[in-house]
N, C-alpha and C positions, 0 to 999 in steps of 0.2 A: 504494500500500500504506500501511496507517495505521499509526504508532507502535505499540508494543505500548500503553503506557499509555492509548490512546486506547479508550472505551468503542466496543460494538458491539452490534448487537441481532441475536440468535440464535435459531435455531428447534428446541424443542425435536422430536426426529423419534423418541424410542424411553423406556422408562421401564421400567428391570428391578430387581424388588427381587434383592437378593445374602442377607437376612437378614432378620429379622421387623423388624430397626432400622437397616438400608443399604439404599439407592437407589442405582442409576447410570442418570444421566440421561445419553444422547447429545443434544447442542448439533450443529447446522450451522449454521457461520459461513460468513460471507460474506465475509469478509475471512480467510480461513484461513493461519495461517505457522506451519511446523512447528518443533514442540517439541523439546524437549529431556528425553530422560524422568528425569520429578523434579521437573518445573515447575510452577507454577499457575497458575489463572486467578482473579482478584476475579469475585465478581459481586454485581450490585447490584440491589436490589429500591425502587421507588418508590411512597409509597402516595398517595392521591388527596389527600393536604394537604400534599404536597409534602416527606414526611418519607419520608429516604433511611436504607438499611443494609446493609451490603456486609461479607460475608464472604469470604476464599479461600480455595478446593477443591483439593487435586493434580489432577491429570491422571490417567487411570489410564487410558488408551487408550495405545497406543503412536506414535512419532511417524509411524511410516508409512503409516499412514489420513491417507489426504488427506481435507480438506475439512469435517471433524469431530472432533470429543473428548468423548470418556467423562467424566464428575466422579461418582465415587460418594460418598455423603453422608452421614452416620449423623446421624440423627434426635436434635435436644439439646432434651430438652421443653422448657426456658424459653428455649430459641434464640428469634431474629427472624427467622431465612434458613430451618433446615433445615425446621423444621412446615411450612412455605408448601410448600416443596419434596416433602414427602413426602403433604401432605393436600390440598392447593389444587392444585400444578403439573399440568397433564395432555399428553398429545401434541396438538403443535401450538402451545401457545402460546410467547409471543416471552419469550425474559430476555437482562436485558443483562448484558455480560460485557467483560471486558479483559487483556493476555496475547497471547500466555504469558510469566512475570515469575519469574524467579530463575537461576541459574548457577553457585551452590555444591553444593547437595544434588543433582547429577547425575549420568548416565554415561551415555560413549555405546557400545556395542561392537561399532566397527570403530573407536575410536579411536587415533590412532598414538602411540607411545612421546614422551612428552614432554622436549621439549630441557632444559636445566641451566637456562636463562632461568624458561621456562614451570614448570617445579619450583621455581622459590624466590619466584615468582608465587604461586605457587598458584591457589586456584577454577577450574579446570576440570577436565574429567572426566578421573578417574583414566586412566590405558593400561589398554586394553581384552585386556590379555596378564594382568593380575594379577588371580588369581580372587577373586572376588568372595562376602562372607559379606551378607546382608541378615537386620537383626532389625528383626519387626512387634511392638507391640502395638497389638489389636483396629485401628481403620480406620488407626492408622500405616503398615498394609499397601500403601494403595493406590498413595502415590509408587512401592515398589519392585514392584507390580506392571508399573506402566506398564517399569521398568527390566526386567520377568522377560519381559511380553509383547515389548517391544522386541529383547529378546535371541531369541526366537523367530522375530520378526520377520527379525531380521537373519543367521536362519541362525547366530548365533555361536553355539562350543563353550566360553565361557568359564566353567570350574570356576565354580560357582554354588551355592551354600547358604542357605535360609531357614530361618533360626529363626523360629518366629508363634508367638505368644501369645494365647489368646483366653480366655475366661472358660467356654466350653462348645463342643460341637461346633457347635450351632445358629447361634452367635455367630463362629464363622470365614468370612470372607468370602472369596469365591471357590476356595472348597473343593475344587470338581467340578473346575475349569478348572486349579487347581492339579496335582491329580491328573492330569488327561488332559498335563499338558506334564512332568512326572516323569514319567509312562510313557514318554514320546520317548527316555528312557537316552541326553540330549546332553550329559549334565553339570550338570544341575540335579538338587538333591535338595532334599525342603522336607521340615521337622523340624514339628509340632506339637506344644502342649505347652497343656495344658485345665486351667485352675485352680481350677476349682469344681465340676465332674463331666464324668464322661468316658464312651463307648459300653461297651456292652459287651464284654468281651477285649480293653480300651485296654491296648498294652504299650509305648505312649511317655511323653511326659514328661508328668506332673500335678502339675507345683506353677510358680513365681515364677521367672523367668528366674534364673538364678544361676551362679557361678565353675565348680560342676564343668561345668553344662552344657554353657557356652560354650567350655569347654576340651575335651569332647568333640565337639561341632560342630565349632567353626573347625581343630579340629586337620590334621583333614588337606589342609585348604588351603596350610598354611605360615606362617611370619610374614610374607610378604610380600602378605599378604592385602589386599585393601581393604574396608573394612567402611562401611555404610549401616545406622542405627539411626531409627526413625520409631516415636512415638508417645508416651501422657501422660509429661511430665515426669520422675516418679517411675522407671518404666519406663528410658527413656532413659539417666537421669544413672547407675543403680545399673548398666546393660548396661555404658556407656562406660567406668566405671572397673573395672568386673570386667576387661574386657578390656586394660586396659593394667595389671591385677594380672598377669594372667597372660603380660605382656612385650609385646603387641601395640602398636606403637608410637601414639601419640594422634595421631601425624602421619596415620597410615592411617585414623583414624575421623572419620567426617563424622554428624552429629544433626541434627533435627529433631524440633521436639514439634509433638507436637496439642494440642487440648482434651481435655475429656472421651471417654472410650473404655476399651471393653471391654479386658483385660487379661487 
């Protein structure tokens, strides 16, 4: 088995747009070791003058596919990775990759209640007994998807809330697939909130993530909530301090930014 760090060459086997500006590419490795949902992989593109550029994608497959992983990708016009990716990549061809790499931004759920040690540790996944809040904006979704599929995967009932943020309805990814696992009534509910126009007879949220909302979402999880926040900077830092406006300890909130992305 190779180091995670160590590159691999993988076979692209599937290519699904999610949005007029996300992709999810399924990768079959060959060297496959399962994830942790929340994790990444680099991948690295080589051009024929020997000039390299490596970006890292979440994971948004769950860990219990063996032998492959999802990275869905949202298109950055002056990117060097996602144009290749969304105009050049097709099925079948090989990219290389490396991973899966991180163990802060995680959860697992069947994980067990962690000891006094493991708590003043810190970095690993929350106990899988404290419900869980997730806030997207635009592709900051996909880490907490892999957390939303994984928890399907795993059977778990753990209290579960998304807040997403998208800029339009067209601009929400994974919309449909959303929808069809909020139908399961296992304790997932996901909140959307459209900031630049909304369907017709939208009666949820249409503006900027904000105090009261967050305080209507998380509320009925408790303060013993664990919260997971993904996406542009901006996004993130104003969710994180809303939240610990409204008493939610900083200790329960874990961040990650993106680049650029819908909001």
């Amino acid at each position: 088995m190779k180091h995670t760090l160590e590159w691999q060459i993988t076979t692209v086997t599937a290519i699904k747009p999610e949005t007029p500006r996300v992709k999810s590419i399924t990768l079959k490795l060959p060297d496959w070791q399962r994830h942790l949902a929340g994790q990444h992989y680099d991948m690295r593109l080589t051009a024929e003058d020997g000039y390299q550029v490596q970006r890292s994608y979440s994971i948004a497959s769950e860990p219990e596919r063996i032998g492959e992983i999802d990275l869905t990708i949202e298109k950055i016009d002056d990117g060097e990775v996602s144009p290749y990716v969304h105009d050049v990549l097709v099925v079948g061809d090989l990219v290389e990759v490396r991973g899966p790499i991180g163990g802060y931004f995680v959860w697992e759920a069947n994980a067990k209640p962690k000891s006094l040690l493991q708590r003043l540790a810190g970095g690993s996944a929350p106990a899988a007994a404290s419900p869980v809040m997730l806030i997207a904006g635009g592709s900051g979704v996909v880490p907490l998807m892999s957390m939303i599929r994984h928890r399907a995967a795993a059977h778990a009932n753990t209290p579960t809330r998304l807040l997403f943020s998208s800029r339009t309805p067209e601009d929400a990814i994974y919309f449909d697939e959303l929808e069809r696992l909020r139908a399961k009534m296992d304790g997932l509910e996901v909140f959307h909130t459209f900031t630049r126009s909304q369907p017709p007879g939208w009666r949820g949220y249409a503006r900027r993530i904000d105090d009261e909302m967050l305080s209507e979402v998380s509320k009925p999880l408790g303060k013993s909530v664990q919260v997971f926040i993904c996406g542009p900077t901006p996004l993130v830092e104003s969710a994180a301090n809303s939240l610990v406006r409204i008493s939610i300890p900083a200790t329960q909130i874990k961040t990650e930014r993106f680049g650029p992305s819908g909001q």
